[in-house]
C-alpha positions in Angstrom: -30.2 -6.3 -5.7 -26.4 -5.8 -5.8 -24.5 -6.8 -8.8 -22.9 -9.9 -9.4 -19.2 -10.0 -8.6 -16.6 -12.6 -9.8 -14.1 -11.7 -7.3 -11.3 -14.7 -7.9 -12.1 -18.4 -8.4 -10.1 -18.0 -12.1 -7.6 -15.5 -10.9 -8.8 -18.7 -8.6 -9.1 -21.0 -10.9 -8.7 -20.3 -11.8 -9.5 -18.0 -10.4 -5.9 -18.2 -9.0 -2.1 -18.6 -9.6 1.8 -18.1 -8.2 4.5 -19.7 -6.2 4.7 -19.9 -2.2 6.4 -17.9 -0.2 7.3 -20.2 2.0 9.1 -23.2 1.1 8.7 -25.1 -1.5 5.5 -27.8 -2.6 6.7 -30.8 -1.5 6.1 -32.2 -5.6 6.5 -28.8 -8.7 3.2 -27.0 -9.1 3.7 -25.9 -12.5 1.2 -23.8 -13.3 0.4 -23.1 -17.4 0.1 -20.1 -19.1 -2.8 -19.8 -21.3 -6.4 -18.5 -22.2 -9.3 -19.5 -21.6 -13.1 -18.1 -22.1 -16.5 -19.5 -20.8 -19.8 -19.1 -21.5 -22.0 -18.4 -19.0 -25.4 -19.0 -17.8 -28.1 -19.2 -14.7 -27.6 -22.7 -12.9 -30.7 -24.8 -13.0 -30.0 -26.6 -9.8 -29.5 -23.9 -7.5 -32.7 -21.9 -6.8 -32.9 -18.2 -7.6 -34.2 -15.5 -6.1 -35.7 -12.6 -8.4 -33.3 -13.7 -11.1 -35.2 -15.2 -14.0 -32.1 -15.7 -16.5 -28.8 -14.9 -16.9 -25.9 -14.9 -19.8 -22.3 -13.8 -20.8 -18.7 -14.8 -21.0 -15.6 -15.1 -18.8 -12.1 -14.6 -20.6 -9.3 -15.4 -18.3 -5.6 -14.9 -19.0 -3.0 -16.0 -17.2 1.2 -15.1 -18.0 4.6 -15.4 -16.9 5.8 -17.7 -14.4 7.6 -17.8 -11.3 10.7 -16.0 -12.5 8.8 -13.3 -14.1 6.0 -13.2 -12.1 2.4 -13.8 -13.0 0.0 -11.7 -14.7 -3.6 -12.1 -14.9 -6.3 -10.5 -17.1 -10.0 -11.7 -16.3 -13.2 -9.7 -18.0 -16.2 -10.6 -17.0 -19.8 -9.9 -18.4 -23.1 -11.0 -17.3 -26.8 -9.5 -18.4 -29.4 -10.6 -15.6 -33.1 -10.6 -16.3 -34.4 -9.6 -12.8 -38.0 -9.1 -11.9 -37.0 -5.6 -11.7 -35.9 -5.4 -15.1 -32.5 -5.9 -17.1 -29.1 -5.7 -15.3 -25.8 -5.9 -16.8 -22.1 -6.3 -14.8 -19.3 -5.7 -16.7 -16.0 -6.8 -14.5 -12.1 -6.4 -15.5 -9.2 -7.0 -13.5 -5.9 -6.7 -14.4 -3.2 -7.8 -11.7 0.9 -8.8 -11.5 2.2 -11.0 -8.3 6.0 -11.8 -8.3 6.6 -15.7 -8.2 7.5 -15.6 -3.9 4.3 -13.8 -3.1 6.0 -10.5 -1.7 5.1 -7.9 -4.8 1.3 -7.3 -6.0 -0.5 -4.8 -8.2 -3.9 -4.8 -9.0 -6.9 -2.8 -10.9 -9.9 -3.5 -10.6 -13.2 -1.7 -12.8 -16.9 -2.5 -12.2 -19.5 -1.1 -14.1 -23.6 -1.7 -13.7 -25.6 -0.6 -16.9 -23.3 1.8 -18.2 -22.8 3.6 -15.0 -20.0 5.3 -13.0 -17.7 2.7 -12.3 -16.4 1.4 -9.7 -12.6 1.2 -8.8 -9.8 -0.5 -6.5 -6.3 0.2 -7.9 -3.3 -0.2 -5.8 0.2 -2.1 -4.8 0.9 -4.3 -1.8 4.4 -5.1 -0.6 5.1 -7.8 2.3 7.2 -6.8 4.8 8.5 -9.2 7.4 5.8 -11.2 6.5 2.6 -8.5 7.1 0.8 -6.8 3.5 1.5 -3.4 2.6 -1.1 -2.2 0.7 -0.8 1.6 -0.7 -4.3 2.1 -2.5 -5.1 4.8 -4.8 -9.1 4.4 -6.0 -11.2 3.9 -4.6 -9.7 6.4 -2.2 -5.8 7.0 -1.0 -4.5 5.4 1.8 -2.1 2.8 3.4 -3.4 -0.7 4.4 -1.6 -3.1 7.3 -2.9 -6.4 6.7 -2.0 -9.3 9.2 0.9 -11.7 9.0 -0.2 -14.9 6.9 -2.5 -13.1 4.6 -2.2 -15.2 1.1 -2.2 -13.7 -2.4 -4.7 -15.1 -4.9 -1.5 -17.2 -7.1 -0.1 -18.2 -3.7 -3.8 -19.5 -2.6 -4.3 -21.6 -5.9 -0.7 -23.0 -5.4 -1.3 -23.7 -1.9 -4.4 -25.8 -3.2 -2.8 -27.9 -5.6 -0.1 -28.5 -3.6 -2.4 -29.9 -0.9 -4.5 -31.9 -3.9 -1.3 -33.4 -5.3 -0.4 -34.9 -1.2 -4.0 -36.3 -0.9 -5.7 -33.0 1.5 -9.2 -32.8 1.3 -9.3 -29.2 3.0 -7.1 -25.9 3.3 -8.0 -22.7 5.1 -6.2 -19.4 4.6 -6.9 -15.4 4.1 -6.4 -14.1 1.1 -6.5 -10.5 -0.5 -6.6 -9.7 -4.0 -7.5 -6.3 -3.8 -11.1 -6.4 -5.0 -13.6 -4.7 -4.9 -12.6 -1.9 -3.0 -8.7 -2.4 -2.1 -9.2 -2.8 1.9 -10.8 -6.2 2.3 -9.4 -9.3 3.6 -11.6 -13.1 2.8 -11.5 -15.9 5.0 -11.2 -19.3 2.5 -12.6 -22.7 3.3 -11.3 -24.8 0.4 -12.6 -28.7 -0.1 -11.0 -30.8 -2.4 -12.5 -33.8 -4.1 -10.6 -36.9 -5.0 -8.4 -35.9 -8.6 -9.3 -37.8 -11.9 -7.8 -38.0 -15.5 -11.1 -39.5 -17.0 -11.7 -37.5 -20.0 -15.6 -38.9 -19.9 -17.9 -35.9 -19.6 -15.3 -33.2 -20.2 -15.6 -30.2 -22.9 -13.9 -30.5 -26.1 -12.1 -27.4 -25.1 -11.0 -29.4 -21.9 -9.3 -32.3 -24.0 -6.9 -30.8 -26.0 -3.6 -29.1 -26.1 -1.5 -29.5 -22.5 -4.8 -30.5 -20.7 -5.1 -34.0 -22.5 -4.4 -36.3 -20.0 -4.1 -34.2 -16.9 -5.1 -34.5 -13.5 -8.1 -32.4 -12.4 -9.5 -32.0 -9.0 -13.0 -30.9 -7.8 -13.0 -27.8 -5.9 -15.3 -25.5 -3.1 -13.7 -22.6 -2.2 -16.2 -20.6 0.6 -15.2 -17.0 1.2 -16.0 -14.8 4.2 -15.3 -11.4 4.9 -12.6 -11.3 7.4 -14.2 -9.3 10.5 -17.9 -10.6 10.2 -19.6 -12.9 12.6 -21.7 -14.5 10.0 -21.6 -18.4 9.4 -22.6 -17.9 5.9 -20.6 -17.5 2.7 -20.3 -13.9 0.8 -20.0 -16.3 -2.0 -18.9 -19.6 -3.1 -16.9 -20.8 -6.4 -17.0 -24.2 -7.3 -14.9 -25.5 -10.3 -12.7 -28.8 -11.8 -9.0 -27.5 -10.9 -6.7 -29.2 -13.8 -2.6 -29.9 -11.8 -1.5 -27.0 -13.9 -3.8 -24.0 -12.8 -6.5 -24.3 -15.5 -9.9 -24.6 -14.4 -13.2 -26.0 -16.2 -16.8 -26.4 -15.1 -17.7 -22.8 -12.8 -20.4 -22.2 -10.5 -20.5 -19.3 -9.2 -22.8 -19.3 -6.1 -23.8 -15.8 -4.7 -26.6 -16.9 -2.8 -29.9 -15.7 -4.4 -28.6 -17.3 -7.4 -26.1 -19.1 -8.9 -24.0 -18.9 -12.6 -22.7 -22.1 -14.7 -19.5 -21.3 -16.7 -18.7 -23.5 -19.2 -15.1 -23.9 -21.2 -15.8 -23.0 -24.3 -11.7 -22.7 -25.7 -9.0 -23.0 -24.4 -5.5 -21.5 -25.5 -1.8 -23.1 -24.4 0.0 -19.7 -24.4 4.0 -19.7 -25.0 6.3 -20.7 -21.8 9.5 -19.2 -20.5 11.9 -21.5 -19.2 12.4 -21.0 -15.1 14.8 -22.6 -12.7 13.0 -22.2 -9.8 
């Protein structure tokens, strides 16, 4: 059984944050910086396969704006109890996308119980609209990707900006580099009608700048660009607050599925920006 991946939903929620390219939202997506860690754990509702329990933590951490840019920081640990035995993923991304969606670094390091890692490391650069990615791990090499091709900030703007005008659904590619610098995922987004109910919400989810705000329920379906296959590589499932912060995960990769809860949440200090 491969290891579990947790390729963007907070980089999308979150996973999952910069300004468009394009013109701009029709009302400001402002998206908060801050910190935010959640415990994790095997969801009960979706049956498993050979997976018998399941714990860690996701910290996500999110910076700049669309002046500066944005930078993200995301570790991720899971331990599995399999029926073959203990697993354990260890996951950290570290990436940098200038606020019009044309610059992008990324790194990207997965280990599985203490092995060699794995790693994607690499720049992309749009040029008259098409991707330029120049990769150095897991191997060197230049990657063309085609026109349109969404980074992962410019995806979770492009979300909000369609839940703030009342879209249920956006579709778009998106690269983020992971996990091996070279692939492209088809999105299928649904969004659920937006709330401000605090009923049923974490502590951490009730304080600070997300008192209050509008949050929206999310599906986001990806698909490896080139496949023929109808099913999902994985789906991530979350409550998207208006300014980029997410609560409630699921993280569905098929023979089982993860629960993230919000356990804290930080408001982290705010540049001012024109744009």
């Amino acid at each position: 059984m491969s290891a579990p991946v947790f390729l963007r939903g907070l980089t999308a929620s979150a996973v999952l944050v910069s300004m468009l390219s394009a013109a701009a939202p029709a009302w400001a997506v402002q998206l908060s910086p801050h910190r935010a860690t959640y415990a994790l754990s095997l969801d009960g509702s979706t049956p498993a396969k050979r997976v018998n329990g399941a714990r860690g933590e996701i910290v996500y951490e999110l910076r700049g704006n669309a002046c500066a840019g944005y930078s993200v920081q995301l570790r991720q640990n899971t331990d599995l109890e399999t029926e073959g035995g203990r697993l354990n993923s260890s996951i950290t991304t570290a990436t940098w996308e200038d606020g019009d969606g044309n610059a992008f670094r990324f790194r990207v390091v997965n280990t599985v119980n203490d092995e060699s890692p794995e790693e994607a490391d690499g720049v992309a650069e749009r040029r008259d609209g098409q991707l330029v990615v120049k990769a150095t791990k897991p191997e060197e090499g230049t990657i063309r990707l085609a026109k349109g091709v969404l980074l992962p900030t410019q995806h979770v703007v492009k979300v909000l900006d369609a839940a703030g005008q009342g879209e249920s659904l956006v579709e778009a590619p998106v690269y983020d580099g992971s996990p091996d610098a070279k692939k492209v995922f088809d999105t299928l987004t649904v969004i659920g009608k937006g709330s401000n109910d605090p009923k049923g919400l974490e502590d951490a989810a009730t304080k600070s700048d997300l008192a209050g705000r509008m949050r929206y329920p999310v599906t986001i379906s990806y698909y490896e660009r080139g496949t023929d296959t109808q099913t999902p590589d994985y789906t991530i499932s979350f409550d998207l607050f208006e300014n980029g912060v997410s609560r409630a995960l699921k993280l569905d990769y098929g023979d089982f599925a993860l629960r993230g809860t919000l356990t804290s949440y930080e408001a982290l200090p705010q540049e001012n920006c024109a744009k």
